[in-house]
MARZAKOL-500796 format. One record per residue (C-alpha): residue in one letter; x negated, y negated, z. Coordinates in steps of 0.25 Angstrom, whole numbers, plus 5000, padded with zeros to 4 digits. Each point is the difference from the previous one (the first is absolute). Example, Ala and Ser with C-alpha at 12.3 -4.5 7.8 and 13.67 -1.06 7.14 Angstrom:
<nodes>
a495150185031
s499449864998
</nodes>
This chain:
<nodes>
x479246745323
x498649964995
x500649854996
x500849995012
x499749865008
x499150015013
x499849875003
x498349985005
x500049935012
x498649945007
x499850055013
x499249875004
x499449864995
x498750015007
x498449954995
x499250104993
x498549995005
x498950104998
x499750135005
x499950025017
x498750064996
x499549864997
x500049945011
x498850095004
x499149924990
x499049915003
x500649845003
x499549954988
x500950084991
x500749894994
x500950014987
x500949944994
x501250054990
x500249964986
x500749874996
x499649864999
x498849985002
x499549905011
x499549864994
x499749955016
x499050045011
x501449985009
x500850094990
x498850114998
x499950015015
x501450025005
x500350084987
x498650095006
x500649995015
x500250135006
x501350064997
x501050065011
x500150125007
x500450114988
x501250074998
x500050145006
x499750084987
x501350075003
x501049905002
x501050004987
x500049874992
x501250054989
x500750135000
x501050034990
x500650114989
x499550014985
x500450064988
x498950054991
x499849984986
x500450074990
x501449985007
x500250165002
x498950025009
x499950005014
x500249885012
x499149975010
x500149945012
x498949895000
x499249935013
x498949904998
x499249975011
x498649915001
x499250124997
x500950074990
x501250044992
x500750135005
x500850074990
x500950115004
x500950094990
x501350015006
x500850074986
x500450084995
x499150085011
x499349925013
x498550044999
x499650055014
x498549974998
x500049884987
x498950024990
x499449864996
x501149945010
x498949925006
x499349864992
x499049955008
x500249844994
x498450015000
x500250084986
x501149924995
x499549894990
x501249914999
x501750034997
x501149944991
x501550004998
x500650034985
x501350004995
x500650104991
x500249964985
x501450085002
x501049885002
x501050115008
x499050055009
x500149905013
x498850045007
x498649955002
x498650055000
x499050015009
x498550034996
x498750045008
x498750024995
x499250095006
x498550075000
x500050115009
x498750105001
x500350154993
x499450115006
x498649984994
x499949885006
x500249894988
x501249914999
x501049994990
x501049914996
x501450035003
x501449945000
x501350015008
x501249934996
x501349995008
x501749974996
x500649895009
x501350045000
x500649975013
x501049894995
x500950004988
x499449884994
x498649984994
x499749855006
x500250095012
x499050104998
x499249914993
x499849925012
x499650145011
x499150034989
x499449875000
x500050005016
x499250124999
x499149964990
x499749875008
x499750075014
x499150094993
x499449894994
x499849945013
x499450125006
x499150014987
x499449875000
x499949975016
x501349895001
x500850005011
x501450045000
x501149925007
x500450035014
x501349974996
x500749964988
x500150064985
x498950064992
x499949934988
x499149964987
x499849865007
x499150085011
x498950024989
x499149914995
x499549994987
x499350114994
x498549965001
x499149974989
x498750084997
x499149994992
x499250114996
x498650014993
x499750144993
x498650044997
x500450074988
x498650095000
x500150045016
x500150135004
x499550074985
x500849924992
x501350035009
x500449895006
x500949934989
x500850134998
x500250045016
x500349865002
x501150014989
x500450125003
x500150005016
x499649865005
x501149924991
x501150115002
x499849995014
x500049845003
x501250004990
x501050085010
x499349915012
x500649904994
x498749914998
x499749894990
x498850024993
x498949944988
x499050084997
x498849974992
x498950124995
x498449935003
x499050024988
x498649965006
x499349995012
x500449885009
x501449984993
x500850025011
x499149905008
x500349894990
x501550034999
x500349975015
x499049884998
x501149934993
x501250065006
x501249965004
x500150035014
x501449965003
x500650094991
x499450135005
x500350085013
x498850104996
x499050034992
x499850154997
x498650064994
x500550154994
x498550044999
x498850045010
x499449915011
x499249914988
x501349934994
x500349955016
x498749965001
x500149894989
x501449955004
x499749995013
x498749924997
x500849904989
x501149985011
x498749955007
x499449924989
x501349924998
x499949855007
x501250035008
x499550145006
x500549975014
x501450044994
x499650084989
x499150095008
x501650035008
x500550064987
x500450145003
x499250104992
x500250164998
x499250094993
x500750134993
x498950104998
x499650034985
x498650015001
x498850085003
x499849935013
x501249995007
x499549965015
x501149905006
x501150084993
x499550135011
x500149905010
x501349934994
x500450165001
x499650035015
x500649865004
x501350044995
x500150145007
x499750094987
x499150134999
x498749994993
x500249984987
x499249984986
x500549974985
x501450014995
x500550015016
x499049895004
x500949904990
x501150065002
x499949985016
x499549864998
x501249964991
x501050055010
x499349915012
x500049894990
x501650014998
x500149995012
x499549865002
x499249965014
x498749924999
x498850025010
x498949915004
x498650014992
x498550005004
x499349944989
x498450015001
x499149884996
x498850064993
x498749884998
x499150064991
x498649984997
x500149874989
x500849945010
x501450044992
x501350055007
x501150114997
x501050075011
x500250145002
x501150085004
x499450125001
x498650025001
x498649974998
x499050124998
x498450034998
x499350124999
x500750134997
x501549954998
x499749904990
x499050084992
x501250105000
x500949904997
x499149924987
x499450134995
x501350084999
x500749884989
x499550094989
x500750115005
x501549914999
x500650084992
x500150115011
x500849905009
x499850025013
x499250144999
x498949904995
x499749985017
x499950144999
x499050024991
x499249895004
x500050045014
x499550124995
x498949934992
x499649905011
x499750125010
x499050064989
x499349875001
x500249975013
x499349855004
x499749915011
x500049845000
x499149935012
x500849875004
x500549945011
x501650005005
x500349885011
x501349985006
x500949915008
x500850115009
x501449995002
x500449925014
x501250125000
x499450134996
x500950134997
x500250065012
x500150164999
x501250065009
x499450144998
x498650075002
x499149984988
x498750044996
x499049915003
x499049964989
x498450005003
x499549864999
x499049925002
x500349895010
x500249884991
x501250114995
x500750025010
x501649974996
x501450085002
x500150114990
x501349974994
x501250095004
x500350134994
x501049984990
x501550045003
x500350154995
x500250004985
x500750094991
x498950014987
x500550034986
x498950074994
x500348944904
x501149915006
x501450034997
x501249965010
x501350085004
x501149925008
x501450025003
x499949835008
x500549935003
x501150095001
x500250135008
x499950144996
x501350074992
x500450105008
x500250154995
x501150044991
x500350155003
x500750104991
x500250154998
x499350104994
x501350044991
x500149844997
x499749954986
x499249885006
x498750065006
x499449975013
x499249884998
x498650005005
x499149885005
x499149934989
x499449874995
x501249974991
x501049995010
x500950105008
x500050075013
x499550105008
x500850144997
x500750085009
x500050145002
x500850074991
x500350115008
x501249925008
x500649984986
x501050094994
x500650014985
x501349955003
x499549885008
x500349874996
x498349935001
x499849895009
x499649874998
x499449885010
x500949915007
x499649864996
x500549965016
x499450095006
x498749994992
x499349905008
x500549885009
x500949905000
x499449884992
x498950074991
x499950004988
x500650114991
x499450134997
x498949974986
x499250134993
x498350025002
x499549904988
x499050104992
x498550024999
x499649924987
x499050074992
x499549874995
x499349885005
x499950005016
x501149935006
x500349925012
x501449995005
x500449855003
x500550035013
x498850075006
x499249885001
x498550074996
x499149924992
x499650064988
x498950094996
x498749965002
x498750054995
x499350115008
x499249975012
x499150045010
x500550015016
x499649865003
x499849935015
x501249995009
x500249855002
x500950025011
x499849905012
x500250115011
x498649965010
x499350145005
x499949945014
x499350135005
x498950004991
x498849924999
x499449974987
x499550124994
x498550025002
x499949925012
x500050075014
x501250075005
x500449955016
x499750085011
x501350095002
x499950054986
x499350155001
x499050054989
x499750154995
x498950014992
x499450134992
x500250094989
x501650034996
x500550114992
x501449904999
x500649885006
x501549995000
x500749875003
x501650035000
x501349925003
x501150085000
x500050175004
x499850054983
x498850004993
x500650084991
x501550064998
x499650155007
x498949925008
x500249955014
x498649915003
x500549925013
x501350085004
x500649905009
x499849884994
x501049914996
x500649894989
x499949905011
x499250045010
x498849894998
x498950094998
x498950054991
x499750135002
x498750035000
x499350144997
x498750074995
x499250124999
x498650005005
x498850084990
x499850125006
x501450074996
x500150134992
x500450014986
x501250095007
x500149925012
x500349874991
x501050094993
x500650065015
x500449845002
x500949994986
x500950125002
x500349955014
x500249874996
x501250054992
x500650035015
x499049875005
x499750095010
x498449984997
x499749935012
x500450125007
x498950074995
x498849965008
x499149964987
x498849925008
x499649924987
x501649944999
x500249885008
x501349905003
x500349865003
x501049914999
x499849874996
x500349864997
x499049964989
x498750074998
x498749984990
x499350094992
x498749984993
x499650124994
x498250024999
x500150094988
x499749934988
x501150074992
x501350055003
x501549974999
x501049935006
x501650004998
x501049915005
x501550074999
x499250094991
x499549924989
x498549975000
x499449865004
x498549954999
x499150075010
x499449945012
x500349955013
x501449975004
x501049955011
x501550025001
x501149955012
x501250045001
x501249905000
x501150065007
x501650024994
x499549914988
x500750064991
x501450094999
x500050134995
x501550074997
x500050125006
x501550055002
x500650035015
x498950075007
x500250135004
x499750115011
x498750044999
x499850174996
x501549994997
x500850004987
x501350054997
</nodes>
């Protein structure tokens, strides 16, 4: 009988670590799950120590029979391994090949337990929220919910429901489970605390409603504890961390394009503790038109190619899952002697003129780098200046053939290696639910006079799929003990978007709106022990290019774009500044030749004579031509010479478990 008891039994207590497939990556791949956040050099290291030999991705964590809501559908038999969730039908016919019987835990955002609002019906619930690809290659959001029914009293099911919805929690956010001994709420810490900054005019004016629409819905069935705060100017966001409450955050999230990171990284810095605030964890959810460490984010974490929509959505699903990743941070000296960090990138010549002369084509979003591409090859120019260097001690080293570049002999580096195969797919207002934690979902049935509720400002959760509801259904609701653990506080709604004067909530800890400035100076104490001062000579192991340049291109991570892959094997850590540039001399069609590839960063494979390579420590430019542009992480700076240094792991950046490189499930 579909309600008969078939008790769920675990076929072993053992820790859950990531994939095998990991092990392959480089040493420096450290991470660390979600939970408290180190307040210790001695806590951070061992938190970041290696983790144990992983779990063979088949081994089965929990196995046990379900019902299925509503009551009269089928049972399943249920397998959770470290990898993912097995569902098999077994009535009222066992499937001998099971459609959608496999949930890779890489799609799943998070899961819940409810309870029915039937006092006769004994069982529990168990929920999973998934975003599995459809055939045209986009996500979308579904749900599974499950009957615990295997014993005749609801504290019993209550408790395998929550057992489950504790080990895949566990599995979720990178926590260990006990070798031995129960499963329970105790195991999870509390839910971490976010804050998010929303560039409500990112992306064409999209931002607010993809992050209200996909962004919140999805950190709300994680489990994570949020404020979120819209900026209204320039530099908002810089002065927000200024004066922010460190202790009271595990992140700080920008949902926008590369500039929002840019000044929250940069007020971190100017804060007069930034030895500590610099090791703030810091995400980026990608809602702009440049979207460059979210491509990276993307590839880090296992994920095809991707742009828009499935760019954010990608992100979001790494940033559920938890896991923080040491950061490269550039320290950029310009010409009046002032100092900002970069991230990202610092560009002359053709990219910046691309980047500054496409901001009237915003509107277009992304397309505007299109279009100014296009323009900047109808008017191509070249900028004579001078590129010095302090080469890497440990330069890339390239495990297969490559073409050699022609160079001339102060030139000569390693070509990076070719990039790993890649599938290509061609005002200030508040909302917080501290310092409480999320409701969790209430679910009912289409035939049920109370509707499904759906996620908003002014309080409920996210919905669930009506498709497992059925008219003669009693609807579900959450179980207050199995909403979050032992000790927090109780369930509370989103406070609402006030339409009035800005407001602040006292909890968050932010100072209040200031007037609108200017990127001011970096005050940060960090010394730049490899550069001398600028304008004075460079010592003698520095190498110097000097000549006419169509571009020059210094990168830290692999993106310089979401769809462009500019250094393809660098990484988040790897404590370089990756140095390229195109020589004059280059074809319109050429020039053109080395963007397409640089979608697959396959450019250095194409023999181009006027491209050139190096890795690099710290470098100097002083560009000869009188006029030109110069960006840092995209936005302009003054024009002249310039020096940078690169200060290893400085920062952390919150990138989710990483995955397999080329492979996604």
């Amino acid at each position: 009988m579909p309600g008969s008891p078939a008790p769920s039994r675990m076929l072993a207590f053992l820790p859950s670590w990531p994939l095998p497939c990991i092990l392959k990556r480089p040493e420096q791949e450290l991470t660390r799950s979600w939970g408290h956040r180190p307040r210790s050099t001695l806590v951070r290291a061992k938190t970041m120590a290696p983790p144990p030999p992983p779990l063979a991705a088949s081994t089965p964590l929990l196995h046990g029979e379900f019902g299925s809501y509503p009551a009269r559908g089928p049972r399943f038999a249920l397998t959770l391994t470290s990898q993912a969730l097995h569902i098999q039908r077994l009535r009222p016919k066992p499937e001998a090949r099971p459609r959608g019987g496999l949930v890779p835990l890489a799609e799943v955002s998070g899961c819940c337990t409810l309870r029915s609002r039937s006092p006769s019906d004994s069982a529990a619930y168990f929920c999973i929220y998934t975003y599995p690809r459809s055939r045209r290659g986009s996500r979308r959001r579904t749900t599974r919910t499950f009957r615990t029914d295997g014993a005749t009293t609801y504290e019993e099911n209550r408790a395998e429901a929550q057992r489950w919805a504790t080990a895949l929690t566990c599995l979720l956010r990178g926590l260990p489970l006990p070798g031995d001994g129960e499963i329970t709420p105790d195991l999870l810490p509390r839910p971490p605390r976010l804050l998010l900054l929303v560039n409500p005019f990112g992306g064409r004016g999209l931002a607010w409603q993809w992050c209200k629409n996909y962004v919140l819905p999805m950190i709300s069935e994680a489990g994570l504890s949020f404020n979120l705060i819209q900026t209204e100017r320039q530099n908002h966001a810089r002065e927000l961390v200024q004066g922010l409450s460190l202790s009271e955050w595990d992140g700080i999230v920008t949902v926008s394009g590369d500039g929002l990171l840019h000044e929250v990284l940069n007020g971190l810095l100017d804060r007069p503790d930034w030895e500590e605030a610099v090791k703030m964890p810091v995400g980026i959810l990608p809602c702009g038109s440049g979207n460059a460490l979210a491509g990276a984010v993307n590839q880090h974490g296992g994920f095809e190619p991707a742009l828009g929509l499935d760019l954010l959505l990608n992100c979001s699903l790494l940033l559920c899952r938890g896991g923080g990743h040491p950061l490269d941070l550039l320290s950029v000296t310009l010409a009046s002697g002032s100092r900002c960090f970069s991230f990202l990138s610092v560009a002359w010549g053709f990219v910046s003129d691309v980047d500054i002369q496409s901001e009237r084509f915003r509107a277009l979003g992304s397309a505007r780098f299109t279009l100014g591409t296009v323009l900047g090859l109808a008017t191509l120019h070249t900028y004579r200046g001078r590129l010095s260097y302090l080469p890497a001690t440990v330069e890339p080293t390239s495990p297969t053939p490559v073409h050699s570049l022609p160079r001339a002999k102060s030139e000569l580096t390693l070509t990076p290696d070719p990039a790993p195969p890649m599938a290509h797919s061609p005002l200030h207002r508040s909302v917080s639910d501290l310092p409480l934690p999320l409701p969790q979902p209430a679910l009912a049935s289409p035939g049920s006079p109370e509707p499904l509720p759906i996620l908003s400002l002014n309080g409920g959760g996210p919905e669930l799929a009506g498709d497992w509801g059925g008219a003669g259904d009693a609807p579900l609701s959450p179980d207050p003990l199995l909403s979050s653990p032992p000790g927090s506080p109780k369930t509370a709604l989103h406070s609402p978007v006030t339409e009035g004067a800005p407001v602040i909530p006292p909890s968050s800890g932010l100072p209040p709106p200031t007037a609108d400035a200017r990127v001011a100076a970096s005050t940060c104490g960090l010394p730049d022990h490899l550069l001398p001062p600028l304008g004075t000579p460079l010592p003698p192991d520095w190498v110097t290019l000097e000549g006419d340049f169509v571009l020059m291109l210094a990168i830290s991570p692999s993106h310089l774009g979401a769809d462009l892959v500019a250094a393809p094997h660098a990484r988040f850590d790897d404590g370089l500044v990756h140095l390229c540039w195109v020589r004059s001399g280059i074809s319109r069609a050429a020039l053109l030749r080395l963007f397409l590839a640089m979608e697959r960063g396959s450019q250095f494979s194409l023999g181009c004579p006027q491209l050139g390579y190096a890795a690099a420590r710290a470098f100097r430019l002083e560009p000869l031509t009188p006029r030109g542009v110069l960006t840092v992480d995209g936005e302009q700076v003054e024009y002249g010479p310039l020096q940078a240094q690169m200060h290893p792991g400085l920062g952390t950046l919150l990138t989710g478990p990483p995955g397999c490189p080329g492979r996604e499930p």
